[in-house]
Structure formats: C-alpha cells, structure tokens
N, C-alpha and C positions, 0 to 999 in steps of 0.2 A: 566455496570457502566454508571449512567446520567453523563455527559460531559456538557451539556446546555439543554436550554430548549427545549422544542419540539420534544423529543422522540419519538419513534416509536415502539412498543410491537408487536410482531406476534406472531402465533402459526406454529408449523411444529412439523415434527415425532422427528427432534433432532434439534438439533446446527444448525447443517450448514444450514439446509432447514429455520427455525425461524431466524437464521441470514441474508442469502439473503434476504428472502421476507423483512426483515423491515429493510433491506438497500435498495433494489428497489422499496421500496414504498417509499424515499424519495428522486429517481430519480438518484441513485448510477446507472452506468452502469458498465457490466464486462468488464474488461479488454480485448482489442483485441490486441492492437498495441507492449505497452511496459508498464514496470513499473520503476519509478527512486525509488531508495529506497537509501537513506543514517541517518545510524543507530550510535548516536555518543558514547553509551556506547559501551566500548570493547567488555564485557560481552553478551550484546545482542547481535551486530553485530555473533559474534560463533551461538549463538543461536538460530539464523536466516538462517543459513545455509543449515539445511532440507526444509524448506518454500524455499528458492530460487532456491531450484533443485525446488522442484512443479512448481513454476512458471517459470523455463526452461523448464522443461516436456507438459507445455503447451501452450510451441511455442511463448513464450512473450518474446522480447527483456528487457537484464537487463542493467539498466543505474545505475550507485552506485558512489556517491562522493569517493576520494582517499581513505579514510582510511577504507569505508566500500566493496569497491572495491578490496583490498589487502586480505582483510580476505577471500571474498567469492574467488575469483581464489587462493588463497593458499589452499583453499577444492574442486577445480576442477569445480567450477560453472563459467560458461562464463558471462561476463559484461563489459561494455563499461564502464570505467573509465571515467569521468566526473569532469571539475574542479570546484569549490565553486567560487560562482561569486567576492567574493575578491580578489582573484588572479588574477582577469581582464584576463586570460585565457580561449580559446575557446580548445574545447566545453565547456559550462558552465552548470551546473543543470539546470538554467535558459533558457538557448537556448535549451534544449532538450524539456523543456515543449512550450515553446514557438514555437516550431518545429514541433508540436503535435503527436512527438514519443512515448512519454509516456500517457498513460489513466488512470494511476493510482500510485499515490505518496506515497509510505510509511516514511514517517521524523519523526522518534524520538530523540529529542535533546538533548544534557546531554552539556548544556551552561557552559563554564570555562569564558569567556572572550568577549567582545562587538564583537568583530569580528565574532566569532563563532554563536554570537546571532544575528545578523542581517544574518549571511548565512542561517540559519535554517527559519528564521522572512521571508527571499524575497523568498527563495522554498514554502514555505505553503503561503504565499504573491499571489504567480506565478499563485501554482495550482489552488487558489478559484477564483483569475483573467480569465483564462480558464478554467474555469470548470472541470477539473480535481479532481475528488474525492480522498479526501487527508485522509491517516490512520495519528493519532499521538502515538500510544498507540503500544507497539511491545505486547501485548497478544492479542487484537481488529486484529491486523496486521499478527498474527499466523491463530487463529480463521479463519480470511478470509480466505485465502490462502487455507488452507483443505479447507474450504465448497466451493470455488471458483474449486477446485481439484476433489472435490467428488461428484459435482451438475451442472446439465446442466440446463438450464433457461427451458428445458420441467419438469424438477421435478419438479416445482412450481407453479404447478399448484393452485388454487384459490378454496378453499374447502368451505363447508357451517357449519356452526359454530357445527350443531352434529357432523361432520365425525369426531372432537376432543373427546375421552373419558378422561374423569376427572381421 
C-alpha cells in the first residue's frame, strides 16, 4: 500500500525477504534493543498478540502504552507498561524513546478525542525526532514482525536482476 511518495519496490523469493530489502533500502534498521507498540483498536490490539510473542522470542524488550499493555500480559506476553505522555506520568512512551530503549515503534491510533490524538501525534512525533522507524498500519506491522522472525540480515543478500524468473 503507497502511504506517500517515495516508495521503494524490491524483489525477493517472498514477503518477508521483498519486504526487508525495501525497507532497508530506505535505511529501516532491525530492531536490537526494544519495541514500544501501543495499538488503540481493541480489536487489533488481540490481534497482535502472536506478533508480540515473535518479538519476545527474539529477545526484544516490549514497551506498550496502558491499554495495549493489559491485553498482551492478559495472553502471557511480558511488557513494560508505559504511561501516555498526558498523564504527565513517568515512565512515559515518550521517555522510553527518548531513552533509546525502543528501535522500533509500532502506533496505530484509532483517535476518539484531542487527547488521544495528540498522545498518538507526540509518539510518532518522538519516533521520527530520533530516528526511530515508526510502523502505523497493524497489517505493515504484522508483515514485519514475521519477516523480522523468519530472516536474518544474511538472507538479503543483493542478487542480479536474472537470478529473479518471471
């Protein structure tokens, strides 16, 4: 799905490998440290719940605003609970990126209210301030997560445009 201009098209044997590459050709790095993810549909948030074991299974600390933090520990996934920076509450989403615990942001927002919309506005605010590669999309944000699960940065390797068959 185009999002804005400037897209990036790769080739790979599937998904995951044509996804990496043409998010590391525009200077995505994998996640080492942590991920904050705070998901404000209900619905998703559940949804997201196999992805957040992957990215427990591979050693990444999970940081998740209150209400997407309740869902994943009520299914047994470990995360640091984190407050919305309106509550003027520390830890804050905000101090964790600022912190440089997290390398990678997943926000998908589901706006009711100005308050909500500036917490969601200063997290993806934060992340593109520190460089932090931000997902907004919870299907972009599944996708990753498998090919982030299924591929080590030796799979992507740099091929010459036959080794593709049509």
């Amino acid at each position: 799905e185009m999002a804005s201009t400037g897209e990036v098209g790769c080739f790979g044997e599937d998904l995951d490998e044509a996804l990496l590459k043409s998010l590391l050709s525009t200077g995505f790095r994998r996640p080492q440290k942590g991920v904050l993810v705070a998901i404000g549909n209900d619905r998703e948030k559940e949804r997201f719940v196999p992805y957040a074991r992957h990215l427990e299974a591979m050693g990444l600390a999970l940081h998740a605003t209150p209400g997407t933090a309740r869902v994943l520990e009520a299914h047994g996934v470990s995360c640091a609970a984190v407050h919305k920076l309106s509550t003027g509450k520390s830890p804050s989403s905000v101090d964790v990126l600022t912190a440089g615990l997290a390398d990678l942001v997943i926000n998908v927002s589901e706006t009711f209210n100005e308050t909500e919309a500036l917490d969601g506005f200063t997290i993806r605010r934060t992340a593109v301030d520190h460089g932090v590669p931000l997902v907004t999309n919870t299907q972009l944000a599944r996708a990753l997560v498998l090919a982030l699960s299924r591929r080590s940065d030796e799979d992507l390797k740099p091929l010459p445009w036959s080794a593709y068959k049509p």
